[in-house]
Residue frames as qw, qx, qy, qz and C-alpha x, y, z in Angstrom:
[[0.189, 0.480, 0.354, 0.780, 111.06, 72.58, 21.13],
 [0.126, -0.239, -0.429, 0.862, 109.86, 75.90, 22.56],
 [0.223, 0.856, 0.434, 0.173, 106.93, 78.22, 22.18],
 [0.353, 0.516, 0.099, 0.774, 107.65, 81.78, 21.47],
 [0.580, -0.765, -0.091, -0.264, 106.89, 82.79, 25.18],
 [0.885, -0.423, 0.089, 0.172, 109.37, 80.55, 26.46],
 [0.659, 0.507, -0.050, 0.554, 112.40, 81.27, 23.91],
 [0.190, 0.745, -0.278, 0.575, 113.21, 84.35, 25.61],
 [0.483, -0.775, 0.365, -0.179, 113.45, 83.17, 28.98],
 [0.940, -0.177, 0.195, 0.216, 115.13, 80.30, 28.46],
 [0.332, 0.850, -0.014, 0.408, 117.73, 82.99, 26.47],
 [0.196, -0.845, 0.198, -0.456, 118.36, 84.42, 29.52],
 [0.906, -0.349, 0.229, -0.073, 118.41, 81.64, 31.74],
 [0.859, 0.447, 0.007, 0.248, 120.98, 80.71, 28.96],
 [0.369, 0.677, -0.304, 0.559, 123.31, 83.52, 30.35],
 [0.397, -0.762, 0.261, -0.440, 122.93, 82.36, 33.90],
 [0.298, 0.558, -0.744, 0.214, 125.45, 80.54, 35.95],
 [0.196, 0.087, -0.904, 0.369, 123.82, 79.21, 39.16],
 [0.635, -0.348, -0.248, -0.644, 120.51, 78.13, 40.41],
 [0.124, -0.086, 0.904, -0.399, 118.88, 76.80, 43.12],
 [0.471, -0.189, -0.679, -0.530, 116.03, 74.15, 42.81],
 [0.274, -0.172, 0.755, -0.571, 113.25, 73.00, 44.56],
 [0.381, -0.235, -0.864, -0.230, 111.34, 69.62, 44.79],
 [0.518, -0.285, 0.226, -0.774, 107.70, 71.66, 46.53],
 [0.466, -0.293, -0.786, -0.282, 105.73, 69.63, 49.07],
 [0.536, -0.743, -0.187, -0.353, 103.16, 70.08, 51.34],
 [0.707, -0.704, 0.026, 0.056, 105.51, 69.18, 54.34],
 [0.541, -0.322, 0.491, 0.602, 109.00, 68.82, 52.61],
 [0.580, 0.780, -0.224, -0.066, 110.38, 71.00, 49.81],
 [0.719, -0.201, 0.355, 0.562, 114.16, 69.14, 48.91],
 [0.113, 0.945, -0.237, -0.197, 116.56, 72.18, 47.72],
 [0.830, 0.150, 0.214, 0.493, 119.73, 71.25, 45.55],
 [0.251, -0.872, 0.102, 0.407, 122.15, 73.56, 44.48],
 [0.823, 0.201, 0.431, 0.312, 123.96, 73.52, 40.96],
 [0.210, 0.767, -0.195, -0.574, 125.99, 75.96, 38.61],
 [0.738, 0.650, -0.058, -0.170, 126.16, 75.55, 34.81],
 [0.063, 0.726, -0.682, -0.060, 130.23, 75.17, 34.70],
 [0.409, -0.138, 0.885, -0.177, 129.92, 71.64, 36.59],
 [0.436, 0.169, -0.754, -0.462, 127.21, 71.06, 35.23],
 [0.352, -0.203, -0.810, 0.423, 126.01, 69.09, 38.51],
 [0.533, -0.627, -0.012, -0.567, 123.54, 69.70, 41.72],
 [0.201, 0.263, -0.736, 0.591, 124.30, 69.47, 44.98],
 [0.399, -0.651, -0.633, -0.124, 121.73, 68.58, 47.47],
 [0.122, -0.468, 0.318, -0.815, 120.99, 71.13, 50.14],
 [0.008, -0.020, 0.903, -0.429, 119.05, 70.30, 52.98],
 [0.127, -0.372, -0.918, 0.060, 115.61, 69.54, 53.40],
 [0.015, 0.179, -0.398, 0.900, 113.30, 71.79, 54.18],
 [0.248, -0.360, -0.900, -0.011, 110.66, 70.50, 56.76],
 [0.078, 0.298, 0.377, -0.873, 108.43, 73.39, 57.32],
 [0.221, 0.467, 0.800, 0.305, 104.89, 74.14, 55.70],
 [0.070, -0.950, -0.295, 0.079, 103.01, 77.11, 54.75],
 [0.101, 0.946, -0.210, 0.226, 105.00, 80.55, 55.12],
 [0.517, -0.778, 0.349, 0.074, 107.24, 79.31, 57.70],
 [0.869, 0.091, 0.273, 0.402, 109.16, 77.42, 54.88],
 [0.178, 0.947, 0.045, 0.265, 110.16, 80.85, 53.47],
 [0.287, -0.885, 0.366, 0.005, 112.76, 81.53, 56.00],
 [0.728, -0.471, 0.419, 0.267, 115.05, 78.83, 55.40],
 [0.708, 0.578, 0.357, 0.195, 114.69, 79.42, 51.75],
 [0.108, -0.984, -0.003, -0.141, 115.84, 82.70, 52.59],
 [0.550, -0.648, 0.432, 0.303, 119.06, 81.70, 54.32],
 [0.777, 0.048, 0.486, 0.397, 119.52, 79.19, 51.43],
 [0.383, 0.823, 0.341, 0.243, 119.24, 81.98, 49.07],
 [0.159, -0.938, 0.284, -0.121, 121.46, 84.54, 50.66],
 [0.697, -0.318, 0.563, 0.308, 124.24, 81.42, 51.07],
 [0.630, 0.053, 0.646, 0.427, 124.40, 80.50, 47.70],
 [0.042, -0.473, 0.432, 0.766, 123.92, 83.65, 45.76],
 [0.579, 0.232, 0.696, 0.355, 121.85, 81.61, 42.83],
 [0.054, 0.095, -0.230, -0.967, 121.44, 83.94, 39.75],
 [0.556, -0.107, -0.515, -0.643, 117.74, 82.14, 38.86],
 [0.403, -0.102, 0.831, -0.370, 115.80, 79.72, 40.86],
 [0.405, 0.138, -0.859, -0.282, 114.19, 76.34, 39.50],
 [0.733, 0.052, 0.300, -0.609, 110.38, 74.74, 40.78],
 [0.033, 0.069, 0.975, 0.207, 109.58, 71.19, 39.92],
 [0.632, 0.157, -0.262, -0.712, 106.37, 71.04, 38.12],
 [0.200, -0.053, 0.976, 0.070, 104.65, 67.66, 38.85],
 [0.467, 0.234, -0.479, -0.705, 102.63, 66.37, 36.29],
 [0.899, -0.011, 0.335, -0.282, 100.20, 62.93, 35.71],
 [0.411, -0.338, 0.712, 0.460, 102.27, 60.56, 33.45],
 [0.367, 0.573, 0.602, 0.418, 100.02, 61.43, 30.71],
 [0.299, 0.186, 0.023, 0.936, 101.07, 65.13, 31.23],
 [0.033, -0.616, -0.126, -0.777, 98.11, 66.18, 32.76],
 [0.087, -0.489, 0.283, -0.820, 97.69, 68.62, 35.36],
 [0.465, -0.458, -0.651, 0.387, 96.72, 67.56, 39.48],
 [0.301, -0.946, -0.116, -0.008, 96.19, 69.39, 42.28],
 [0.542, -0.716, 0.129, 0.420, 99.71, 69.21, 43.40],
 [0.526, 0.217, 0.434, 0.699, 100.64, 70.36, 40.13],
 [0.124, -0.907, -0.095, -0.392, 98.45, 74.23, 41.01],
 [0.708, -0.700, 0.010, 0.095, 99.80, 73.99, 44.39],
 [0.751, -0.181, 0.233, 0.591, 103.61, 73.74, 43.00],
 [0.331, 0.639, 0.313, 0.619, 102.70, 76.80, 40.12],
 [0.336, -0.905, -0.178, -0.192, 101.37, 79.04, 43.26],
 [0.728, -0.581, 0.127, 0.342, 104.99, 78.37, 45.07],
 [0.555, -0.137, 0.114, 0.812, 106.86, 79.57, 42.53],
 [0.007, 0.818, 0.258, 0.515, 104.95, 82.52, 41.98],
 [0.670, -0.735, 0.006, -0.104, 105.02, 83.18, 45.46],
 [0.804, -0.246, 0.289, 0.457, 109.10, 82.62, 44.88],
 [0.390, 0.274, 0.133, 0.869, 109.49, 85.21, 42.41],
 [0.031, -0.781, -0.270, -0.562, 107.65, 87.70, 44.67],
 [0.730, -0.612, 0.030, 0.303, 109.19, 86.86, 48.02],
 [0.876, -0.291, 0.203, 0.327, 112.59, 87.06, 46.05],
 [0.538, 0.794, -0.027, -0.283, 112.48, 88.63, 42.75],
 [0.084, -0.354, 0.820, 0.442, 114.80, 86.60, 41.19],
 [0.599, 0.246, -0.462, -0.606, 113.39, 84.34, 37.88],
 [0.468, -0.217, 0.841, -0.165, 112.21, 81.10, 38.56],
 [0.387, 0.288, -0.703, -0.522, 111.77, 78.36, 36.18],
 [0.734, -0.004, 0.459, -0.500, 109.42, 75.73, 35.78],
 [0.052, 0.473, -0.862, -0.172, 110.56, 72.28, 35.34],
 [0.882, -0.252, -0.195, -0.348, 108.11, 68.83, 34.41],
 [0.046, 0.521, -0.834, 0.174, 109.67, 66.99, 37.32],
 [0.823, 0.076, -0.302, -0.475, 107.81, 63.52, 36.40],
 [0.942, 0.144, -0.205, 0.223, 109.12, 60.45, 37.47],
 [0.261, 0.719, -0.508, 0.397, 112.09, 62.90, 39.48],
 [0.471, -0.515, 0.591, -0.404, 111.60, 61.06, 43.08],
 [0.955, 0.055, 0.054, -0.288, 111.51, 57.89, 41.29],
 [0.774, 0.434, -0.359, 0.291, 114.42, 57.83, 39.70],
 [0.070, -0.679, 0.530, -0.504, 115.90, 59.18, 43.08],
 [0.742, -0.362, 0.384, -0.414, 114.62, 56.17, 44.70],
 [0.953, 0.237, 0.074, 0.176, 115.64, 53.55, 42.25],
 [0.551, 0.583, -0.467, 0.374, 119.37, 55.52, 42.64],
 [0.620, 0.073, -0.513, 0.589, 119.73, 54.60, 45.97],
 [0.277, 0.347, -0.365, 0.819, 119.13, 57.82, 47.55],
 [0.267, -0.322, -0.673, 0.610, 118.76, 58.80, 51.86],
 [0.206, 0.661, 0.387, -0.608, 116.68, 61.99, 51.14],
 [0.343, 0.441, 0.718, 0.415, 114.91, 61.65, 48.23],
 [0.086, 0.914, 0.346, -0.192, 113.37, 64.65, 48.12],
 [0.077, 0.790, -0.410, -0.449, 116.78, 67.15, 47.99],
 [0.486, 0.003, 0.869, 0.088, 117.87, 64.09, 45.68],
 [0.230, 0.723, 0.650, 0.047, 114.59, 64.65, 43.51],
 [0.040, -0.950, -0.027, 0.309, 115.83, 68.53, 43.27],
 [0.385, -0.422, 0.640, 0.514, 119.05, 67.59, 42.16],
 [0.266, 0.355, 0.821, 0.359, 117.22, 65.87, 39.09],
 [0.221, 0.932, 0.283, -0.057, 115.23, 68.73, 38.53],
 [0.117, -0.860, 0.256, 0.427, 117.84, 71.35, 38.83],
 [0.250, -0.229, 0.710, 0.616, 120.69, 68.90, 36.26],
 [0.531, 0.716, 0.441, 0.102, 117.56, 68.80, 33.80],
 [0.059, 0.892, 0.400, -0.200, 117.06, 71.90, 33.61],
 [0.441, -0.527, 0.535, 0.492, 121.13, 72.80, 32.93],
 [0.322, -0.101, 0.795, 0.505, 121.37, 70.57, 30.25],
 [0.362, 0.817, 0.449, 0.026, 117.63, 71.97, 28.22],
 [0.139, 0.884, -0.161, -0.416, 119.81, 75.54, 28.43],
 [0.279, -0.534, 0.644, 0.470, 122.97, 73.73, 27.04],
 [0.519, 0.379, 0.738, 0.207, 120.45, 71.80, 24.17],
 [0.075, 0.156, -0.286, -0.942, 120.05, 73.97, 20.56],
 [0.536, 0.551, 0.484, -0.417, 116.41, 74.77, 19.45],
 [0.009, -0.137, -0.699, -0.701, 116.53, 73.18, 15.60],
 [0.145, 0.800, 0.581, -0.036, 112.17, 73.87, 16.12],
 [0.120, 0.980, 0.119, -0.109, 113.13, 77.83, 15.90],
 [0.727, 0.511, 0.119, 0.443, 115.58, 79.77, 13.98],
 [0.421, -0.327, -0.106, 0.840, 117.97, 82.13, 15.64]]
């Protein structure tokens, strides 16, 4: 269910087609790549850079793929609350719709590098994006019975 903040972006989001995620960390962010048709995420590569200087490849990725929105894992304690690297991940996508001005969404991405690890996968991290990014799809593609149209 939504609050009445959220409803309208997720609306919008609702009319967009492709996004690109990222799984933030301090030394590695892992980028995926996914459009609503498929359904699916693609990993992207890696990016191993910290501070500003991660910006620039974000940049390429961003100018490649065109995404209409972009997509932030949100990590969380497994009792939902809030860490440091859960400020630290809010500040990056701010700092991602002002570098970019496109919308960026914020995803809880709990438990996302786990399940990447327990499927198997060589770079968990973009991996871990993927799983953020196919949530995030399938919430737009879910009706809200909490609120009435």
């Amino acid at each position: 269910m939504t609050d009445a903040a959220t409803k309208p972006l997720l609306a919008e989001a609702a009319r967009m087609q492709s996004f690109i995620a990222f799984d933030f960390g301090m030394k590695r962010t892992g980028a995926a790549f996914g459009t609503r048709m498929l359904g699916t995420a693609r990993p992207l590569p890696t990016i191993h850079a910290e501070g500003k200087a991660r910006f620039t490849p974000m940049e390429s990725l961003i100018a490649q793929w065109q995404p209409d929105a972009l997509v932030v894992g949100i990590p969380f304690h497994p009792d939902g609350a809030a860490h440091e690297n859960t400020a630290l991940a809010l500040r990056f996508a701010r700092q991602l719709r002002g570098r970019f001005g496109l919308l960026v969404f914020e995803v809880d991405e709990r438990y996302s590098t786990t399940e990447a690890l327990a499927n198997g996968a060589r770079d968990a991290d973009a991996a871990s994006a993927c799983i953020i990014l196919e949530q995030f799809m399938r919430s737009l593609d879910v009706p809200d019975v909490g609120h009435p149209n």
